[in-house]
N, C-alpha and C positions, 0 to 999 in steps of 0.2 A: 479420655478413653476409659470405658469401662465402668463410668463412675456409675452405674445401677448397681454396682457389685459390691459396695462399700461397706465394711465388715465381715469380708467374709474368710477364709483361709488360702492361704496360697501354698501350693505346695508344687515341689521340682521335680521331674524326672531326669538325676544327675546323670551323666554323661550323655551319650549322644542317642538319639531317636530316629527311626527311617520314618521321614517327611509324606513320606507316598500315602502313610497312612491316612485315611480322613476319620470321621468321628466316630464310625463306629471300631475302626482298628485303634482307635486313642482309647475309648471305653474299655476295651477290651482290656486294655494293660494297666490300665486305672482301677478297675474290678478283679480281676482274677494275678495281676502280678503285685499290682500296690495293696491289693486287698482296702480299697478304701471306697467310700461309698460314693456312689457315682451322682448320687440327687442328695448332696449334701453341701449344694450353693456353695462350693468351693472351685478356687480357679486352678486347676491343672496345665501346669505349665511344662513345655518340651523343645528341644531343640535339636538340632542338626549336628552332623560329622564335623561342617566345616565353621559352625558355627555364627552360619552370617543369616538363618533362619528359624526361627519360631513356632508355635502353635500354642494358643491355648483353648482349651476346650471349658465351658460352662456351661451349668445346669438352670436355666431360667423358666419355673413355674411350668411349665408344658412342650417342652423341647431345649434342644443345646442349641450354645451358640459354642460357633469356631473359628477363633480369631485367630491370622495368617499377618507376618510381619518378616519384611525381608530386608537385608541391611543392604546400599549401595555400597556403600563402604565401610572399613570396620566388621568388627566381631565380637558378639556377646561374650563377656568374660562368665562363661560358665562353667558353675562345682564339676570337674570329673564323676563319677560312680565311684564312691565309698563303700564303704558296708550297707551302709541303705541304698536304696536304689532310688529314693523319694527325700526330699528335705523341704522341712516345712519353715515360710520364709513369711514377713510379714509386707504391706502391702508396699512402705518405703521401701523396704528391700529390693521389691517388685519394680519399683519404679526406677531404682538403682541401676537394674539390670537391662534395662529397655533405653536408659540413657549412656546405655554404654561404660558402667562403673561396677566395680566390683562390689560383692556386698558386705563387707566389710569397710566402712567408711569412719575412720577412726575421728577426725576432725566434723562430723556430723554433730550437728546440736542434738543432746538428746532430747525426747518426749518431756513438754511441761504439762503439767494437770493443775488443775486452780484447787487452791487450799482454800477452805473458810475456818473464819477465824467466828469462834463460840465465847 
């Protein structure tokens, strides 16, 4: 899922979002509430009251895409609204939250990077 999008930023709109919206009512809160740039290959992510529905909206070279994810069972464990209204997450994160896990995963291996040795 998604994997054309790899590198790019992820970011949440904490607490809950009206679903009815489609992409241009997603832009709209992306642009003028999150004040963030809407053609800046970044994944926008939003979710529901009851928590058991999704959206994320992308910017792809000459239009959006808007991905729709609806849980049969179960609910995304997602950030309430903070002081920010946006939280920027990374793509594990991302991937956290779509399997059902919080993103805070203390026993997660972290990130290895290869050393060379000179």
């Amino acid at each position: 899922m998604l994997s054309s999008t790899q590198g790019t930023h992820v970011y949440l709109a904490c607490g809950s979002t009206d679903l009815r919206k489609s992409i241009d009512g997603l832009a709209a809160i992306v642009s003028q509430v999150f004040e963030h740039d809407l053609f800046s290959s970044s994944l926008f992510v939003f979710c529901n009251r009851g928590r058991d529905k999704l959206k994320i909206l992308y910017w792809d070279h000459n239009g959006f895409w808007l991905y729709y994810r609806r849980l049969e069972r179960g609910r995304f464990r997602w950030p309430d609204r903070a002081e920010d209204p946006t939280k920027a997450i990374s793509r594990r994160e991302l991937q956290w939250l779509l399997d059902g896990l919080t993103l805070e995963q203390k026993q997660a291996h972290p990130p290895v990077g290869a050393r060379i040795a000179l």
